[in-house]
DSSP file (Angstrom, degrees, kcal/mol; ACC not computed):
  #  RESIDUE AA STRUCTURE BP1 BP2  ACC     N-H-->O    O-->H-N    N-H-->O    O-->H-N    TCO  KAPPA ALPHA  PHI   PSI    X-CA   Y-CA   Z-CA
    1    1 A X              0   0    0      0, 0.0     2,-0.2     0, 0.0     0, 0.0   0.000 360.0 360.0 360.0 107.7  115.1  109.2  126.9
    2    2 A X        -     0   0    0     43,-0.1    42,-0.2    42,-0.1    43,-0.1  -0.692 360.0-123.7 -81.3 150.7  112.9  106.0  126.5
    3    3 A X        -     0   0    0     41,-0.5     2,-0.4    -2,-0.2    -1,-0.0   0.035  10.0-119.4  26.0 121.6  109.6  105.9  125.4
    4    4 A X        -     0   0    0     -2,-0.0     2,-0.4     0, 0.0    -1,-0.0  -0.993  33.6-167.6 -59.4 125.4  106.3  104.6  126.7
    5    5 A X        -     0   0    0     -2,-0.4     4,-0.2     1,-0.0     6,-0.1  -0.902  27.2-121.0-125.3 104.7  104.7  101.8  124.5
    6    6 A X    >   -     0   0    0     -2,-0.4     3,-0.9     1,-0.1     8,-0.1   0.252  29.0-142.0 -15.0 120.1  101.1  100.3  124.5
    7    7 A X  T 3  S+     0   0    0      1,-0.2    -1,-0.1     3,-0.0     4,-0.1   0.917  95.4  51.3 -74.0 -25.3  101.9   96.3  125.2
    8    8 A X  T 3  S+     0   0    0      2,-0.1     2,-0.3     1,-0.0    -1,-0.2   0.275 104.2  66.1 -90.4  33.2   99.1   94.8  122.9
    9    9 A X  S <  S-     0   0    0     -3,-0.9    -1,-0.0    -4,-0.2     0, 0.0  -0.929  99.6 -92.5-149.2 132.0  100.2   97.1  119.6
   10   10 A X     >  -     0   0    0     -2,-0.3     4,-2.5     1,-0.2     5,-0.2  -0.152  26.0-130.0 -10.9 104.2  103.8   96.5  117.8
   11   11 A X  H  > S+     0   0    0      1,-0.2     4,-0.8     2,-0.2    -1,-0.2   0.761 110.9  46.7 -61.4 -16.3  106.4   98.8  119.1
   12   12 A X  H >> S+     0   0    0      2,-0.2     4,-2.1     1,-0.2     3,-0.8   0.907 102.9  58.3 -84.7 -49.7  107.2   99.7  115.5
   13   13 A X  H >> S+     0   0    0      1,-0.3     4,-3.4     2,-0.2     3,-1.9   0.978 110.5  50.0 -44.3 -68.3  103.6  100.3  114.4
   14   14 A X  H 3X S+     0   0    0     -4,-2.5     4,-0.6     1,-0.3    -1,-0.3   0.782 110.7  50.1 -55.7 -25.2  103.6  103.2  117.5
   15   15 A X  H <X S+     0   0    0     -4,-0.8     4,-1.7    -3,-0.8    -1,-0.3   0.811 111.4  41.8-100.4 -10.6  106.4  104.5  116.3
   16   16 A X  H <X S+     0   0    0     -4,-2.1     4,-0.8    -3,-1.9     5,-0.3   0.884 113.1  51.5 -74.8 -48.5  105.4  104.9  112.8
   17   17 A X  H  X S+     0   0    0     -4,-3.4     4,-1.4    -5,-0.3    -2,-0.2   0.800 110.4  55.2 -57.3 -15.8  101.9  106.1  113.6
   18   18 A X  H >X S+     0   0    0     -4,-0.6     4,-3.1    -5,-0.4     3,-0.8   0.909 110.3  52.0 -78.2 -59.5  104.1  109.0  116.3
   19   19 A X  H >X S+     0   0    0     -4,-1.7     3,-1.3     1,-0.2     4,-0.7   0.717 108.8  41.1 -34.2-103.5  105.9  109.9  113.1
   20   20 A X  H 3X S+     0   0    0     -4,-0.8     4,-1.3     1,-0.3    -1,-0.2   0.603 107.5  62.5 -17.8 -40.1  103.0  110.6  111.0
   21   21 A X  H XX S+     0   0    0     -4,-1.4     4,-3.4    -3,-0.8     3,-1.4   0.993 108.4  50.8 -49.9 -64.8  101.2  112.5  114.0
   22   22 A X  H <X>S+     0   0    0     -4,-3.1     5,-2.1    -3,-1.3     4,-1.1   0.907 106.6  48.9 -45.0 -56.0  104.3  114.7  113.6
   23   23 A X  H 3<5S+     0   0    0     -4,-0.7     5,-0.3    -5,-0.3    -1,-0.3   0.734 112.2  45.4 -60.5 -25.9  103.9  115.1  110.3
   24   24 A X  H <<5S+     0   0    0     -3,-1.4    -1,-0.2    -4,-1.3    -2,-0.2   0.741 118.8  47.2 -76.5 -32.3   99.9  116.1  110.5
   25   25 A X  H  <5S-     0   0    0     -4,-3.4    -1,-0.2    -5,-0.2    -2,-0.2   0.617 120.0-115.9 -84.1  -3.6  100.7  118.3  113.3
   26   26 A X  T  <5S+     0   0    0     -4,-1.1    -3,-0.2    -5,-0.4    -4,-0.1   0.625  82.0 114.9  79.0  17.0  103.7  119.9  111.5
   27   27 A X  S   <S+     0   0    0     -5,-2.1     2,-0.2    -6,-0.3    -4,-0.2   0.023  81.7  49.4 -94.4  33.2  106.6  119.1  113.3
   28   28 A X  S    S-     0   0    0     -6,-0.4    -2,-0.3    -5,-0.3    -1,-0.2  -0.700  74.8-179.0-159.5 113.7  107.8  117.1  110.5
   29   29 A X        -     0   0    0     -2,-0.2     3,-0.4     1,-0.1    45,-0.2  -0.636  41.0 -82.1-111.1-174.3  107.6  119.0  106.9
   30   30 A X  S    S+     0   0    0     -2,-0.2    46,-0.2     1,-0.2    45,-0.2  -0.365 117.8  29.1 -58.9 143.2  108.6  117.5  103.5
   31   31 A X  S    S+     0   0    0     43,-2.4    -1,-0.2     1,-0.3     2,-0.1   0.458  92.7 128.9  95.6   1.2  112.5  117.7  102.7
   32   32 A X        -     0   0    0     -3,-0.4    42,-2.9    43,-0.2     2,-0.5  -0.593  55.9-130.9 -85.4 162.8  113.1  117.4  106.6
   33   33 A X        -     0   0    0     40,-0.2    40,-0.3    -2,-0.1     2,-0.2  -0.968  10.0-149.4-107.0 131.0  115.8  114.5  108.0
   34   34 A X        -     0   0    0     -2,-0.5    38,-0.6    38,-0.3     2,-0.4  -0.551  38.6 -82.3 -99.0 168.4  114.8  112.5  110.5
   35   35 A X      > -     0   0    0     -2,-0.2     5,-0.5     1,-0.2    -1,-0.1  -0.521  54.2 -91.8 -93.9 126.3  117.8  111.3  112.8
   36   36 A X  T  >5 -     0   0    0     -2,-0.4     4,-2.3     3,-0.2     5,-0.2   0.144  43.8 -97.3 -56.3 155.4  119.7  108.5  111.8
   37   37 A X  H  >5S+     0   0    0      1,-0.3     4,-1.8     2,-0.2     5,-0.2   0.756 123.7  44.8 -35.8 -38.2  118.7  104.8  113.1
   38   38 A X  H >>5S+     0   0    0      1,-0.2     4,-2.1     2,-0.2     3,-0.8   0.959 114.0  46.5 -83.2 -47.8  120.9  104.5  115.8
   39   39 A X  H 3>5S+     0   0    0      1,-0.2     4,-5.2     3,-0.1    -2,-0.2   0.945 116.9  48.7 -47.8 -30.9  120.2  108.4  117.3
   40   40 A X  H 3X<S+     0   0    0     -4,-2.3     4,-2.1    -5,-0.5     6,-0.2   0.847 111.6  50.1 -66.8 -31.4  116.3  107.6  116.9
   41   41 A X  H <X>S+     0   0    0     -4,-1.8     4,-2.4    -3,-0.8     5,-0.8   0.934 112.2  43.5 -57.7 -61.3  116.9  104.3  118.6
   42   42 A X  H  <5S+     0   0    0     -4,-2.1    -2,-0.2     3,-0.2    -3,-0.1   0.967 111.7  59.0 -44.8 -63.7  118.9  106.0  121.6
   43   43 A X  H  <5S+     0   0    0     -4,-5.2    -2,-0.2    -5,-0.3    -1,-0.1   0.951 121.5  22.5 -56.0 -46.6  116.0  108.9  121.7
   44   44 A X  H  <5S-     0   0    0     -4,-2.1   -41,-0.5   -42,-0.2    -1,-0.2   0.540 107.6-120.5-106.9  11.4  113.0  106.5  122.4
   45   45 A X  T  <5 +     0   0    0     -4,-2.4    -3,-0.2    -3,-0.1    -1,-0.1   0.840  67.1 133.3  82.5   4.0  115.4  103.5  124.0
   46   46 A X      < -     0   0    0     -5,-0.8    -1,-0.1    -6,-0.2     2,-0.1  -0.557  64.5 -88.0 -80.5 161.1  114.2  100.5  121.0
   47   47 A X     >  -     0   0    0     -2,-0.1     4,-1.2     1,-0.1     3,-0.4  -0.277  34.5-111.9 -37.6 143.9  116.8   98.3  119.2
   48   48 A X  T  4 S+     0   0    0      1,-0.2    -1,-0.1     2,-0.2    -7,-0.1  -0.026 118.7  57.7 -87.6  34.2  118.3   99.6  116.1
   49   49 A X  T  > S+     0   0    0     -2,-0.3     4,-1.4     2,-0.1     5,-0.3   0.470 102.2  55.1-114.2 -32.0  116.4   96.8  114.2
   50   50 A X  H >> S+     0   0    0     -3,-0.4     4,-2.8     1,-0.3     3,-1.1   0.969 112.8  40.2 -65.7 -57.3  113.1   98.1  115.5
   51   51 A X  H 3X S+     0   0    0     -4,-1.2     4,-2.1     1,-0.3    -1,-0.3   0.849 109.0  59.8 -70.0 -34.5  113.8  101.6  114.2
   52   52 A X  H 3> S+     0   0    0     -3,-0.3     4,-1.4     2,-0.3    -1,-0.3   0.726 106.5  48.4 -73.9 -35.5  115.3  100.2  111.0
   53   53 A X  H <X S+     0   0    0     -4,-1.4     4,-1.7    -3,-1.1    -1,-0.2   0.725 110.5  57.4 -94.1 -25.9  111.7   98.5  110.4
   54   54 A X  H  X S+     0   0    0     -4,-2.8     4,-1.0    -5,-0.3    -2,-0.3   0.809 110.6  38.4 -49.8 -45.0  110.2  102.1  111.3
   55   55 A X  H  X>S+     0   0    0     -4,-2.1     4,-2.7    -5,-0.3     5,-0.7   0.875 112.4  54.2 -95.6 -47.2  111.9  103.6  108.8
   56   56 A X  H >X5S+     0   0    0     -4,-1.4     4,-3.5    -5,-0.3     3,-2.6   0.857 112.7  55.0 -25.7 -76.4  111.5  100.5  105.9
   57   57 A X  H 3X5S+     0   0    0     -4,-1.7     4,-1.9     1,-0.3     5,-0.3   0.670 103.2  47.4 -29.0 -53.3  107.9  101.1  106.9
   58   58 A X  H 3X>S+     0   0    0     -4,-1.0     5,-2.5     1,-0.3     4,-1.2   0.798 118.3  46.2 -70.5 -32.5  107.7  105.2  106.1
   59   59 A X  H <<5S+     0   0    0     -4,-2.7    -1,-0.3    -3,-2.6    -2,-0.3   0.807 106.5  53.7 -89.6 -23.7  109.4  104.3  102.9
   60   60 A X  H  <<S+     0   0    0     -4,-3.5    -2,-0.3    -5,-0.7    -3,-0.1   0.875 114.9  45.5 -58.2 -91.8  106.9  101.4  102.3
   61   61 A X  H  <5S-     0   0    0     -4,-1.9    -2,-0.2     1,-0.2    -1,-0.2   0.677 116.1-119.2 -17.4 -50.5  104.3  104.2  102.8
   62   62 A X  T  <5S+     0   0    0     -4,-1.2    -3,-0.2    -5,-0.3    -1,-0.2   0.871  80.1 122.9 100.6  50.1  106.2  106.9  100.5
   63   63 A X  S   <S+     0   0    0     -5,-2.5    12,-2.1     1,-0.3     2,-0.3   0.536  74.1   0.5-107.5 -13.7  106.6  109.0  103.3
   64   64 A X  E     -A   74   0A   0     -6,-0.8    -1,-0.3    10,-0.2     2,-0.3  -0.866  60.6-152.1-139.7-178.6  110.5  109.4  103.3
   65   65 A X  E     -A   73   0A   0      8,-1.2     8,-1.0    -2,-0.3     2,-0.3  -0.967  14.0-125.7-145.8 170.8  112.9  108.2  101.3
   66   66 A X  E     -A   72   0A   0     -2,-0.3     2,-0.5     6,-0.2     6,-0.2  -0.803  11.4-149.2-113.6 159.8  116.7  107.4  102.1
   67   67 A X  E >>  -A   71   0A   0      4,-1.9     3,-3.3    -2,-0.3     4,-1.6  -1.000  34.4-110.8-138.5 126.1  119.5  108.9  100.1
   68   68 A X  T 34 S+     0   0    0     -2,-0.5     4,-0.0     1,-0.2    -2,-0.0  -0.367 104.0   4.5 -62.8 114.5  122.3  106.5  100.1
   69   69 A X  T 34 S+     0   0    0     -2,-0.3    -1,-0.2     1,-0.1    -3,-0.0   0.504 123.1  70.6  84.2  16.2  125.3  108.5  102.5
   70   70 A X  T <4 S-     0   0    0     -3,-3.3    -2,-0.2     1,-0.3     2,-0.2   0.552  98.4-122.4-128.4  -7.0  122.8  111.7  103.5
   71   71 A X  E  <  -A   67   0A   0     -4,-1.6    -4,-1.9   -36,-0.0    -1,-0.3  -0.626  49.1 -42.4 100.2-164.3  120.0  109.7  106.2
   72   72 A X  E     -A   66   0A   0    -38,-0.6   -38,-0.3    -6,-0.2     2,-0.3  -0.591  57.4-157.5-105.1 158.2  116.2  109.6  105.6
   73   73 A X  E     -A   65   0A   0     -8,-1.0    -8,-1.2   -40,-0.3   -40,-0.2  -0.931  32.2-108.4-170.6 141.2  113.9  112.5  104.4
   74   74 A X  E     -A   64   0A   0    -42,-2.9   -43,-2.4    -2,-0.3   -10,-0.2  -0.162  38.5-139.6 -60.2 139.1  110.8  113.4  104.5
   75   75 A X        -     0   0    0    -12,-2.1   -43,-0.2   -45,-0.2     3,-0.1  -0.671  14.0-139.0 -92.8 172.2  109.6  112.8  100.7
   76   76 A X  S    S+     0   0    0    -46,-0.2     2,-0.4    -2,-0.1    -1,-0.1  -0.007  83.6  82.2-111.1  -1.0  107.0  116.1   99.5
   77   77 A X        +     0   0    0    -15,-0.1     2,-0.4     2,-0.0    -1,-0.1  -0.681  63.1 114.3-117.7 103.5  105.0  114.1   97.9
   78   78 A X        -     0   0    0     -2,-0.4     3,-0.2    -3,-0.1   -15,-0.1  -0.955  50.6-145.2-158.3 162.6  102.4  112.4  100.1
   79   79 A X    >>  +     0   0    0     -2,-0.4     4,-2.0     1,-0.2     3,-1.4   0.279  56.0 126.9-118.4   9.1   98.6  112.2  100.9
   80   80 A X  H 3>  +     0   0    0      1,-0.2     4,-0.9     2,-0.2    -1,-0.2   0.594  68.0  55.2 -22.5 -37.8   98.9  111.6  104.6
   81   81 A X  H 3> S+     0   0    0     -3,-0.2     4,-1.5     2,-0.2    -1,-0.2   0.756 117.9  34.8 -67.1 -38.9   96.5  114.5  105.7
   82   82 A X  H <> S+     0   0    0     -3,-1.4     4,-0.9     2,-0.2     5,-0.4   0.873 118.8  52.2-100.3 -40.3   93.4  113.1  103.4
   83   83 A X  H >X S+     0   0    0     -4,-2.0     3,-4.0     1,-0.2     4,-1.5   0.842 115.3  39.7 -67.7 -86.4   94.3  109.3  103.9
   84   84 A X  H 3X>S+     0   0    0     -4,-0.9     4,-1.8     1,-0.3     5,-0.6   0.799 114.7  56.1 -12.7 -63.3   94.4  109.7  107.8
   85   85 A X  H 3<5S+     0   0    0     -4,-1.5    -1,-0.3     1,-0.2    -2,-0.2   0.625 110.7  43.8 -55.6  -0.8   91.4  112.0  107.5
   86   86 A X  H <X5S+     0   0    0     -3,-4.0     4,-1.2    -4,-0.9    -2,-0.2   0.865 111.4  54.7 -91.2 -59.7   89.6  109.3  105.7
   87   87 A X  H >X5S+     0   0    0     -4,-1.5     3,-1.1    -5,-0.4     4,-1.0   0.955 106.2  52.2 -19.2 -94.6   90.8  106.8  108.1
   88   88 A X  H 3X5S+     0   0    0     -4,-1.8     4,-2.8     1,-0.2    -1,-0.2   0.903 108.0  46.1 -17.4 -61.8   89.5  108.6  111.0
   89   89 A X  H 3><S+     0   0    0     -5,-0.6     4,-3.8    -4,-0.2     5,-0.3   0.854 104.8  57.2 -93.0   6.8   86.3  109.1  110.1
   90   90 A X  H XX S+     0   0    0     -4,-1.2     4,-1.6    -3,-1.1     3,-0.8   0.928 113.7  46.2 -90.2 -64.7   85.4  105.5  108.8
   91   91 A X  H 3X S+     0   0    0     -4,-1.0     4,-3.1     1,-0.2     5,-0.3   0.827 109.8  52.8  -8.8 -67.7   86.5  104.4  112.3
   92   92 A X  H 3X S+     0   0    0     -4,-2.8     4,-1.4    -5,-0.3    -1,-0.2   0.945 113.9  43.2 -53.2 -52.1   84.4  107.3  113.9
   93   93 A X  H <X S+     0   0    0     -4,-3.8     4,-1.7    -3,-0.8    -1,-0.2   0.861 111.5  57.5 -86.2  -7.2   81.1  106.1  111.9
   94   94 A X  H  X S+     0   0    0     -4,-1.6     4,-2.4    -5,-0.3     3,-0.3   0.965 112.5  37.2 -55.8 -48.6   81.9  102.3  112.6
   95   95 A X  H  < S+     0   0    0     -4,-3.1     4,-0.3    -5,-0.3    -1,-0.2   0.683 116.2  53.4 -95.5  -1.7   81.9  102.6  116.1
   96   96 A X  H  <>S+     0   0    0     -4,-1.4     5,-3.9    -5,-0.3    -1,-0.2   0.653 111.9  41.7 -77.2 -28.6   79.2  105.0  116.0
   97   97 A X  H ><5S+     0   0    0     -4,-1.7     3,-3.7    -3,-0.3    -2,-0.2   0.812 111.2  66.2 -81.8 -42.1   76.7  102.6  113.8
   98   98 A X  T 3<5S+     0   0    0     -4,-2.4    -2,-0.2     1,-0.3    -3,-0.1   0.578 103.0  47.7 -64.4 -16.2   78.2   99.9  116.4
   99   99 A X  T 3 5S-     0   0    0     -4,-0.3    -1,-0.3     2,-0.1    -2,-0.1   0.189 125.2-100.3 -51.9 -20.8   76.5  101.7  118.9
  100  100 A X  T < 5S+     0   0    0     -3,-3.7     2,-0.3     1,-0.2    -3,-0.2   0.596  74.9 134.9  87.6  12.6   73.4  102.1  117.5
  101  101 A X      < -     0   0    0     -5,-3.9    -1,-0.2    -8,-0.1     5,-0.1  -0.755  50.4-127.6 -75.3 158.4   73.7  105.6  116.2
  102  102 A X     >  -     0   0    0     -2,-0.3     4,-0.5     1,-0.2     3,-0.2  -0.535  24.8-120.3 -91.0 163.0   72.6  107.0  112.9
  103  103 A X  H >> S+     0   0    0      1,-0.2     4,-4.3     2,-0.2     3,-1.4   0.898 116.0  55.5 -47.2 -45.0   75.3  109.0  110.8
  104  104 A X  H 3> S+     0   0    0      1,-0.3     4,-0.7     2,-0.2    -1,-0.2   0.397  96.9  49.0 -98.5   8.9   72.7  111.5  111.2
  105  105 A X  H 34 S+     0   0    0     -3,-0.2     4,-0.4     2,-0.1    -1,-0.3   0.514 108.9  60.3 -72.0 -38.9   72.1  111.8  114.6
  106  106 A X  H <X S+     0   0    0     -3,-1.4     4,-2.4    -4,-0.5     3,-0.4   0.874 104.8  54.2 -71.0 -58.7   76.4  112.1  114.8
  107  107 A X  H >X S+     0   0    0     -4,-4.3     4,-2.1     1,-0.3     3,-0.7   0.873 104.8  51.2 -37.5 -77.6   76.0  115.4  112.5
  108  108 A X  H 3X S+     0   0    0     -4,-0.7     4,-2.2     1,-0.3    -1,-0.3   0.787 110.9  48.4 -23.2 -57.9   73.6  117.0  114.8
  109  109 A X  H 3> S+     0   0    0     -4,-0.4     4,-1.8    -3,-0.4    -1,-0.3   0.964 113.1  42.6 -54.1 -70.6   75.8  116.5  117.4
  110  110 A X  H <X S+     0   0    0     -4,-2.4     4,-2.2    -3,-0.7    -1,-0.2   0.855 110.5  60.8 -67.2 -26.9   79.4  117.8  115.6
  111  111 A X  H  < S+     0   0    0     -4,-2.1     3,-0.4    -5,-0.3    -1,-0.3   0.992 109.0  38.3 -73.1 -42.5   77.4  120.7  114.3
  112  112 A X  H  < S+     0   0    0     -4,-2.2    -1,-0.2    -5,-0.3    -2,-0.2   0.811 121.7  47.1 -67.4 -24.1   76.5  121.9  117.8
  113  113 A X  H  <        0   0    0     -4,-1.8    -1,-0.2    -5,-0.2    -2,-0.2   0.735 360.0 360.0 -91.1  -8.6   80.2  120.9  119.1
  114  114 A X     <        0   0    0     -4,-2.2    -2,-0.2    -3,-0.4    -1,-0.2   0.554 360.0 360.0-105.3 360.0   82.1  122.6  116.2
């Protein structure tokens, strides 16, 4: 089953950022195997260099690691939840100051929506 992929962003970038989504949503815990290069290629329909620079990436990140004749796995130690959450909201008050709102103008606002 292929994939849809945003043209102006690096098919590899999307596919590391769907991975990580899994993992913040839980469909991907620590100590899990994610499906070797060529089956990951086949599911979303890239090259099996694209996926190959997908997974480099997640281990550039310390988010798996490979074990030489066993696949990839999700490593158990990682900060993914607070780094994304950090992430997130220095985006959210950039484009919110870029707007011309104060931080504290934003508060009001989430307190009333949360």
């Amino acid at each position: 089953m292929t994939q849809d992929f945003l043209k102006d962003k690096p098919i590899y970038l999307q596919l590391v950022e769907r991975i990580c989504g899994d993992v913040l949503k839980g469909n991907l815990k620590p100590g899990d195997k994610l499906p070797s290069v060529r089956e990951y290629a086949i599911e979303t329909g890239v090259n099996v260099n694209t996926v190959q620079r997908v997974y480099k990436e997640l281990e550039t990140l310390e988010l798996t690691e490979t074990k030489r004749g066993q696949g990839t796995f999700m490593t158990t130690n990682n900060q993914l939840r607070e780094d994304m959450k950090e992430q997130v909201a220095t985006q959210f008050i950039t484009a919110i100051q870029s707007l011309g709102f104060s931080t504290e103008e934003m508060l009001e606002v989430l307190k009333k929506k949360g």
